[in-house]
Wavefront OBJ file of the C-alpha trace (Angstrom):
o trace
v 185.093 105.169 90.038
v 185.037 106.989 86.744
v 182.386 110.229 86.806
v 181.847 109.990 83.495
v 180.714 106.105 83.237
v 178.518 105.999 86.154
v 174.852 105.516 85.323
v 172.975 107.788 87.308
v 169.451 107.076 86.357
v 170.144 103.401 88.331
v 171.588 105.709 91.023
v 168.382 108.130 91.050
v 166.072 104.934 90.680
v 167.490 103.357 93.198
v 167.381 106.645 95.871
v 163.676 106.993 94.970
v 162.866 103.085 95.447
v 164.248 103.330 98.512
v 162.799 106.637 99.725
v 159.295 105.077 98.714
v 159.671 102.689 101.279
v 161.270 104.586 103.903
v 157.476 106.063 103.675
v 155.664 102.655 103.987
v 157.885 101.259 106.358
v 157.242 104.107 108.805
v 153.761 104.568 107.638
v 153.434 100.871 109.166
v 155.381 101.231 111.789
v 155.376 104.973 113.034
v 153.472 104.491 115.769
v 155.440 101.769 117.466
v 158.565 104.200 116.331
v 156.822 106.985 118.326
v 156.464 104.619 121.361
v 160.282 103.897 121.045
v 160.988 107.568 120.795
v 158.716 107.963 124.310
v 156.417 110.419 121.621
v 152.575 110.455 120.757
v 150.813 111.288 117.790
v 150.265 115.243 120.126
v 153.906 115.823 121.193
v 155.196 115.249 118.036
v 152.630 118.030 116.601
v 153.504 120.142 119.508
v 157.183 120.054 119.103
v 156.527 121.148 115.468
v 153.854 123.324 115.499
v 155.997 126.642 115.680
v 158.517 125.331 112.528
v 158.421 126.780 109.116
v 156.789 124.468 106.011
v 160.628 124.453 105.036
v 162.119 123.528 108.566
v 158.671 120.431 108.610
v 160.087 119.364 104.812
v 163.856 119.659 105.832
v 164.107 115.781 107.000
v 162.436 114.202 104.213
v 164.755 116.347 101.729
v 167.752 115.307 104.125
v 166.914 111.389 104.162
v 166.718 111.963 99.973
v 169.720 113.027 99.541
v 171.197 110.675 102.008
v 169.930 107.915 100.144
v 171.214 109.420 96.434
v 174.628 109.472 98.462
v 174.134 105.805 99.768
v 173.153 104.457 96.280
v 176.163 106.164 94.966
v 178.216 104.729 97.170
v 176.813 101.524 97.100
v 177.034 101.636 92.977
v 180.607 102.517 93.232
v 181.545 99.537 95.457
v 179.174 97.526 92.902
v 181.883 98.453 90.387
v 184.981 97.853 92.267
v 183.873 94.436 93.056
v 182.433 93.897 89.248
v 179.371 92.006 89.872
v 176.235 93.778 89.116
v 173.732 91.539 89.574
v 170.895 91.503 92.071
v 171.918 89.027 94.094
v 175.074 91.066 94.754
v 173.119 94.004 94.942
v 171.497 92.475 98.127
v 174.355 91.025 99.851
v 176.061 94.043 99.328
v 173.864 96.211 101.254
v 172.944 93.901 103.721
v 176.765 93.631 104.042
v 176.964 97.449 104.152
v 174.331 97.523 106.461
v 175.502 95.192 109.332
v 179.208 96.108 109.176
v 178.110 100.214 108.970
v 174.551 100.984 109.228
v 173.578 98.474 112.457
v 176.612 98.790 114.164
v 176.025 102.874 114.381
v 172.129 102.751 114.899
v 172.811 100.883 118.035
v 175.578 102.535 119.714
v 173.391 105.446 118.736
v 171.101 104.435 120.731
v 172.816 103.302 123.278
v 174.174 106.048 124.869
v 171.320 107.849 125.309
v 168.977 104.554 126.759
v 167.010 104.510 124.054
v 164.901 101.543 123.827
v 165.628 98.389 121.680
v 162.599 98.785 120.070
v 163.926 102.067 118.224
v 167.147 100.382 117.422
v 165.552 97.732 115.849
v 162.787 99.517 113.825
v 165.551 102.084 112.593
v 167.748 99.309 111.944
v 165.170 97.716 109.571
v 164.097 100.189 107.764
v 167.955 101.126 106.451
v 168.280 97.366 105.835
v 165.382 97.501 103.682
v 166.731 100.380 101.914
v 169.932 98.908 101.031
v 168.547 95.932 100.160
v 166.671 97.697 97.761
v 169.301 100.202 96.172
v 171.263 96.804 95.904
v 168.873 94.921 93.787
v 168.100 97.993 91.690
v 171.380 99.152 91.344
v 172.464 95.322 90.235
v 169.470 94.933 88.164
v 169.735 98.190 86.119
v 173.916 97.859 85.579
v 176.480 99.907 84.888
v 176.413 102.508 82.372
l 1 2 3 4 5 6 7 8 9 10 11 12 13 14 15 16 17 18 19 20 21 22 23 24 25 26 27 28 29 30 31 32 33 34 35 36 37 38 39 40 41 42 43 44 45 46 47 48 49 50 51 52 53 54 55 56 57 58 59 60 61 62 63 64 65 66 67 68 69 70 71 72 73 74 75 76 77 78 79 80 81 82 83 84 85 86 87 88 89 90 91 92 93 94 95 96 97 98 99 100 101 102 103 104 105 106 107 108 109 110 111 112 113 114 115 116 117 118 119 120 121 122 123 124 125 126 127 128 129 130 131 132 133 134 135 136 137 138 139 140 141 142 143
């Protein structure tokens, strides 16, 4: 991928799109997440309340820039297969998604007993994301 034809406003739209509903999804779901994680609304508070503002803000800045590095990627794959459209946009990152994202959530998971329930919310959520950087990335184009 050439540095200097990559459009990285669709990149940085894309990231944000996706961020956005990183925070609905888990605004709907986070308290069936918290069951998953064997956590209530109090332990979670409890585990944090001796953590700096920077240490509370460090996740939400770490899933951001995950996601600029996942639309990225996802752009640059967009380009090798020359089809940016939204349609492949989608199937793209759902591809992505079950061939990567799934198949590491779960083993994940897995190890430690986790329950299904956190595989499959966590699992969601990053296909929704990748759906959406997909159709953003293949709706805004190239540079």
């Amino acid at each position: 991928m050439h540095f200097l034809n990559v459009n990285f406003l669709a990149i940085a739209a894309a990231a944000m799109t996706a961020w956005v509903f990183g925070a609905i999804y888990y605004g709907v779901l986070g308290k069936a997440w918290m069951a998953a994680l064997g956590e209530t609304p109090e332990s979670l508070k409890a585990k944090n309340a001796g953590k700096s503002g920077f240490a509370k803000a460090m996740p939400f800045v770490l899933s951001f820039i995950a996601e600029i590095i996942m639309a990225y990627v996802l752009y640059g794959l967009l380009i090798h297969i020359n089809m940016f459209t939204m349609r492949a946009g989608i199937i793209s990152g759902a591809i992505c998604w079950l061939g990567f994202v799934l198949t590491t959530v779960a083993v994940n998971n897995a190890y430690p007993g986790r329950k299904t329930a956190l595989t499959v919310i966590d699992a969601g959520h990053w296909l929704g994301v990748l759906a959406i950087m997909g159709a953003m990335l293949g709706w805004i184009g190239p540079a």
